[in-house]
C-alpha positions as CSV (number, residue, x, y, z in Angstrom):
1,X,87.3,42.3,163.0
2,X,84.5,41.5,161.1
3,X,82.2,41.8,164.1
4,X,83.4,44.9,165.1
5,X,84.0,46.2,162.2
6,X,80.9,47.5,161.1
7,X,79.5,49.2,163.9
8,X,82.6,51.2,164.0
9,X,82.2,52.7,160.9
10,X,78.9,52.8,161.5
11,X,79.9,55.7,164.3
12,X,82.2,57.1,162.1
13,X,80.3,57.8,159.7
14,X,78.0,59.9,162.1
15,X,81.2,62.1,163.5
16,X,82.4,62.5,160.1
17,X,78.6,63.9,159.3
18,X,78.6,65.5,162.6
19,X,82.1,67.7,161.1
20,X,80.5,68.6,157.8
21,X,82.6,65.9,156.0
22,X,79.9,64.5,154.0
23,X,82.0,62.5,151.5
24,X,83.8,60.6,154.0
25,X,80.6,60.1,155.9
26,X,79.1,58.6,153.4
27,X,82.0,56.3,152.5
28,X,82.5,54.7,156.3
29,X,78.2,54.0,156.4
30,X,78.8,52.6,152.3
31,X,81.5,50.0,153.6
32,X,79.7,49.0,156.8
33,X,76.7,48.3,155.1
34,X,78.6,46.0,152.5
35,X,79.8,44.1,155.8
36,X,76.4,43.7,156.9
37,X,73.6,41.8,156.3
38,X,69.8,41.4,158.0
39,X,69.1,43.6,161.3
40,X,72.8,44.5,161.5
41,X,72.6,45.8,157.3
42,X,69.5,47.7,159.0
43,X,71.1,49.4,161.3
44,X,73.8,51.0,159.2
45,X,71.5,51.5,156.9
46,X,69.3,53.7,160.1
47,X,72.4,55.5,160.9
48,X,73.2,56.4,157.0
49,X,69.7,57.7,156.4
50,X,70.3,59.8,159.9
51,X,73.4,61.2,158.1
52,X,71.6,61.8,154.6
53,X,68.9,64.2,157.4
54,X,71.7,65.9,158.8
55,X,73.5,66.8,155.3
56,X,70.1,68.2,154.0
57,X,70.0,65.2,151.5
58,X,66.2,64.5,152.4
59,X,65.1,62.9,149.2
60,X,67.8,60.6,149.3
61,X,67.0,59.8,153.3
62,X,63.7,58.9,152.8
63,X,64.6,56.9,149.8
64,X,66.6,54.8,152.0
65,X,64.3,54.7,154.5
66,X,61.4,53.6,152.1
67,X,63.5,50.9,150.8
68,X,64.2,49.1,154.4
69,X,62.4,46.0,154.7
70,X,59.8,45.6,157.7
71,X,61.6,43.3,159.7
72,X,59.6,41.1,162.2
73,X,60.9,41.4,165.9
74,X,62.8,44.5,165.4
75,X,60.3,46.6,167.2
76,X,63.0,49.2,168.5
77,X,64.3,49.8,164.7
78,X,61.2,50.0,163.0
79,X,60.6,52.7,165.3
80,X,63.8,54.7,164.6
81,X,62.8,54.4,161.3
82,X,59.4,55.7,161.8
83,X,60.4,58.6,163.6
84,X,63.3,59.7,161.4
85,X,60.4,59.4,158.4
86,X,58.6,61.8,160.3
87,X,61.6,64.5,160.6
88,X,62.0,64.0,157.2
89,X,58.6,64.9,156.6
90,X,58.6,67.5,158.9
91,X,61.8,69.4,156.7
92,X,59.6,68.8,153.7
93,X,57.3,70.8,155.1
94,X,54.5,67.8,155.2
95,X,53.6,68.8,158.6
96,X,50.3,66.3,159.1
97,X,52.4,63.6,157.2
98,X,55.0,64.2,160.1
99,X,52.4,63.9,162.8
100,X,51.4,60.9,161.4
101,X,55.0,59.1,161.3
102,X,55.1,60.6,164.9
103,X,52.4,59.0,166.0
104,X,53.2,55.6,164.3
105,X,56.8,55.9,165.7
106,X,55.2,56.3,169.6
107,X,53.2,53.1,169.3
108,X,55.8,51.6,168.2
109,X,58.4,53.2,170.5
110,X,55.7,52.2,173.3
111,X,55.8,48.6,172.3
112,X,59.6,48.3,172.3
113,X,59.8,50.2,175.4
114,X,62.2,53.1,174.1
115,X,61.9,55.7,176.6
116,X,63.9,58.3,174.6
117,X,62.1,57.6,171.4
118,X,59.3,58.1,172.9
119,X,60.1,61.1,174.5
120,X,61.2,62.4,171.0
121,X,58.2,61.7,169.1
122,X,56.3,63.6,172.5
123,X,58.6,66.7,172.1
124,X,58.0,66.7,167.9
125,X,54.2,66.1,168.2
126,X,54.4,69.0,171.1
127,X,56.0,71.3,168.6
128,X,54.0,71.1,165.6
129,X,50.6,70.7,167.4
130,X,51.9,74.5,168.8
131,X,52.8,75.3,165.4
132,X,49.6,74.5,164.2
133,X,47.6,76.4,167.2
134,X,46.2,72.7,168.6
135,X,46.7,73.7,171.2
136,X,45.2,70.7,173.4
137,X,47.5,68.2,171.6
138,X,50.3,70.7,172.2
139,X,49.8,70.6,176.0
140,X,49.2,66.8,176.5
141,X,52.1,65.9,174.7
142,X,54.2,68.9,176.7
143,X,53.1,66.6,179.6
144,X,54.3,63.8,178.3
145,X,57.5,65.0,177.3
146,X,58.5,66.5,180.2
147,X,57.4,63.2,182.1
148,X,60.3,61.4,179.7
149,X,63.2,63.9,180.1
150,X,66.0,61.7,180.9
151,X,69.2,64.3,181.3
152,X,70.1,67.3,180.8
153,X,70.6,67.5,177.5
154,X,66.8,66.0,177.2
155,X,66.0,69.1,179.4
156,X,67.4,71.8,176.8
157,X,66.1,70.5,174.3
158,X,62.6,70.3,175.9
159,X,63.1,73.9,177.4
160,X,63.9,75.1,173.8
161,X,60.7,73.9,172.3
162,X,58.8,74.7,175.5
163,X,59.5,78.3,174.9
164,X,58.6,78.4,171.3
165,X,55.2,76.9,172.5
166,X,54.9,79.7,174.6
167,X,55.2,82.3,172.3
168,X,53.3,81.3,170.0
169,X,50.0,80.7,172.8
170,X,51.2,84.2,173.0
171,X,52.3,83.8,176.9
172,X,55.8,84.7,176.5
173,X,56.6,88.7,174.4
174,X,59.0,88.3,171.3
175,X,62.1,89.6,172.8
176,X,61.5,87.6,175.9
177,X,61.6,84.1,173.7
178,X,64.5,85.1,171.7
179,X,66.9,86.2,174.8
180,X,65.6,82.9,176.4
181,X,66.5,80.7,172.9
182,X,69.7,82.6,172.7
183,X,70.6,81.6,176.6
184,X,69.6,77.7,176.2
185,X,71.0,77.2,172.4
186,X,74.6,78.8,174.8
187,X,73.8,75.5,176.9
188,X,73.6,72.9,173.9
């Protein structure tokens, strides 16, 4: 039980976020991390600061996050750490700040071999680098990202933000992005 235990509230807690009950979220991740201790602590702790992003509750996410301890040979959650610190900063509005976790979270996604990790930090760095007319950055890590796409979900998602690239290097009309947006969001 007491091996199982936590991880199961552990998921949980993320459908229960995933349904907008916040509350009860928050309780399941609470009791699993009182079960835990060390890497296993960490990982609630990963998945209750994922939770705190989805509710809105940034402050409080990166609070959490700020407070885990580096932990030597956990390569593959310092990374999730790293990247969810940069969509915390990207929410805030701390665009280079984001970029920055970004590109902290791909070295370390790189090191630990997380394909999909590293494919996310790609597709963010993509986005924002279009958002902020780098274009250059924007188009090497478009490569990248496509190169990473692992199903189709990944596709969507990279489809989604490939559009939004390409309105704003002005290569795709308004009207044309939004009925394409509309048509993949359909898909998600």
């Amino acid at each position: 039980f007491n091996v199982l235990a936590p991880s199961v509230l552990a998921q949980l807690g993320v459908l229960y976020a995933r349904y907008g009950r916040a509350q009860r979220a928050l309780w399941h991740l609470e009791r699993g991390i009182q079960m835990t201790s060390g890497t296993e602590q960490l990982k609630v702790r990963l998945k209750r600061a994922i939770v705190l992003t989805t509710l809105g509750r940034n402050a409080e996410a990166r609070s959490e996050l700020n407070s885990m301890p580096l932990v030597r040979g956990a390569t593959a959650l310092m990374a999730e750490k790293t990247l969810l610190l940069g969509d915390v900063a990207w929410v805030s509005g701390e665009l280079e700040n984001a970029i920055s976790h970004y590109r902290d979270a791909l070295k370390l996604a790189v090191e630990a071999e997380l394909a999909y990790e590293e494919y996310l930090c790609h597709l963010s760095m993509m986005t924002l680098s279009g958002f902020l007319g780098r274009r250059e950055d924007a188009s090497r890590h478009r490569a990248e990202a496509k190169r990473r796409i692992g199903d189709k979900s990944d596709g969507l998602l990279f489809r989604f933000r490939e559009v939004l690239l390409d309105h704003w290097s002005a290569d795709t009309q308004g009207h044309q992005a939004v009925t394409e947006l509309t048509m993949i969001s359909q898909e998600l």
